[in-house]
C-alpha positions, 0 to 999 in steps of 0.5 A, a space after each residue: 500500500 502507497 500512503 499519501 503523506 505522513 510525517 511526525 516530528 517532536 519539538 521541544 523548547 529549547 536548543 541546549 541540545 546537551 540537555 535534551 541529549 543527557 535527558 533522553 539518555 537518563 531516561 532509557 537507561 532507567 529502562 534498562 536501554 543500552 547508550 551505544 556507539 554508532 554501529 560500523 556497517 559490515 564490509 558488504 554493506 550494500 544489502 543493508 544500505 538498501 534494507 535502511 533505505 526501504 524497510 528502516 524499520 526492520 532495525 529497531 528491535 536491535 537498534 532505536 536511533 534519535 537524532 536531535 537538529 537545532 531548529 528557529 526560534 529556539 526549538 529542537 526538533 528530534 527524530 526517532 527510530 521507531 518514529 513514535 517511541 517518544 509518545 509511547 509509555 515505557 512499560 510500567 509507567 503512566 506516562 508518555 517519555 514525551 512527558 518525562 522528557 518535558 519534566 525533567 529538561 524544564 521545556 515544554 515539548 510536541 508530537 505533531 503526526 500526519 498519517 496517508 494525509 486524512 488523519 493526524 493528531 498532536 500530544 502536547 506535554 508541559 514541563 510540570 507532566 501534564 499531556 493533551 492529545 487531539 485530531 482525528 485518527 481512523 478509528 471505529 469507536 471514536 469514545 476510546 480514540 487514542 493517540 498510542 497510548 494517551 486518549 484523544 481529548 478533543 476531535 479536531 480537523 488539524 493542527 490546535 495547541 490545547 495546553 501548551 502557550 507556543 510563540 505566535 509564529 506557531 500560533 499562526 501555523 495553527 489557525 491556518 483554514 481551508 476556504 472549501 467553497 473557493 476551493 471546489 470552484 478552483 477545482 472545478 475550472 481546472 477539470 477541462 484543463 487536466 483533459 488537454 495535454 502538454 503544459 496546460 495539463 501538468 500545471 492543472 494537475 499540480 495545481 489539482 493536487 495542491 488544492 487536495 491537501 488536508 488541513 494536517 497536512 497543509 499545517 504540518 507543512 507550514 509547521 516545519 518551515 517554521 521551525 526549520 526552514 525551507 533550506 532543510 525541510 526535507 532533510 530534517 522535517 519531511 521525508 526523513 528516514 534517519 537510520 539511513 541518513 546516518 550512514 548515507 550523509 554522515 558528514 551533512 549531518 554532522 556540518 549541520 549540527 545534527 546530533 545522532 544518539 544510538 541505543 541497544 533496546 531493553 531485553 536484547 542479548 546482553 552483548 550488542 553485536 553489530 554482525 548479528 544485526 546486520 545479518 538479520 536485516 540484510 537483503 540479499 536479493 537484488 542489489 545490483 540496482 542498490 546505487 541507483 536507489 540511493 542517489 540524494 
């Protein structure tokens, strides 16, 4: 299955990266994770490069990555692998590491998620643990909605700060409204447009896609230029797939000032062994197409 757009980013109030760096370290280790370095590839790495570049997510029951980028005014935005462990609840605890990682760093901090472009919801966390989850998400019964594991305490159509007093640039981002009307009338006189070929037909229906995007996904656009920019949305907001980028664009990352945390899950073998990890992800089939993959 295709999905449309999806995306989720964390943001937390502040650029102290060591801070939030030896937080999140405190806060896996009380779980029983393992700080690690970097793993090295193995000497054919090219199975591998193509599994974290299409399946990244066949890493992390051996291998959670964080990655931190100093976002715009003063935020951090962070990115993990698996890209909802910080909204879920260590097991144990009642509350979410997003709220843990609020508390003990003293900023507030925010989980922004768009999924297949219809559905998306935020999980706002406040320096004294409080939470609030709101959108929408595709669920039968919308009583026991839940964000992972925290309810969804107010229905709402995209983007709206409920608990947390974010900066007005972000405020804006969050009032943004599609104009419905105006846009069934655009697209309206666009339909005898996308029937001719050539330029006409091309500018139509990409003028025709613009106009299909959802309220989360027009905000969660808005959102990243915000807090990081048109130069880097795409490297660190959108389409982001972090595991891969780690090996791919190493030193981009670290000229850009990105900081990237490696942990060994909790209940993995004692000993962390990067062959074993390797071996069990590695794809080997096909990769005599890999290179063509992996152009940036």
């Amino acid at each position: 299955m295709v999905l449309r757009y999806s995306n989720c980013n964390t943001c937390v109030w502040s650029d102290n990266l060591d801070l939030i760096e030896q937080t999140l370290t405190r806060i896996f280790e009380q779980e029983g994770c393992r700080r690690i370095p970097k793993p090295p590839l193995p000497q054919n790495s090219l199975p591998v490069m193509k599994t974290l570049l299409s399946l990244p997510w066949e890493i992390t029951p051996y291998l959670w990555v964080i990655g931190l980028f100093v976002g715009n005014q003063g935020w951090t935005i962070v990115q993990a692998e698996p890209s909802e462990l910080l909204c879920r609840r260590a097991r144990d605890t009642i509350r979410p590491r997003l709220s843990s990682l609020a508390m003990q760093t003293g900023c507030d901090a925010f989980h922004y998620m768009v999924y297949d472009r219809t559905w998306g919801a935020l999980l706002e966390a406040d320096a004294s643990g409080r939470t609030f989850a709101s959108g929408d998400l595709d669920c039968y019964d919308v009583e026991k909605m839940k964000f992972y594991d925290e309810p969804v305490t107010e229905r709402t159509g995209g983007l709206h700060f409920f608990l947390l007093n974010v900066p007005e640039e972000l405020q804006a981002v969050a009032r943004i409204r599609i104009n419905y009307e105006e846009r069934k009338r655009r697209q309206e006189e666009l339909i005898p447009l996308m029937q001719q070929s050539g330029e006409a037909e091309e500018k139509a229906e990409s003028e025709w896609e613009e106009l299909s995007k959802s309220s989360f996904e027009i905000q969660d656009e808005a959102l990243g230029q915000a807090l990081i920019g048109q130069i880097h949305y795409r490297d660190y907001w959108h389409l982001h797939n972090l595991i891969y980028k780690a090996y791919a664009i190493p030193q981009q990352l670290e000229a850009d000032g990105a900081r990237l945390l490696y942990f060994q899950p909790s209940g993995s073998d004692r000993e962390f062994n990067a062959e074993k990890m390797w071996s069990a992800i590695s794809d080997k089939t096909d990769t005599d197409n890999l290179l063509d993959l992996i152009q940036w």
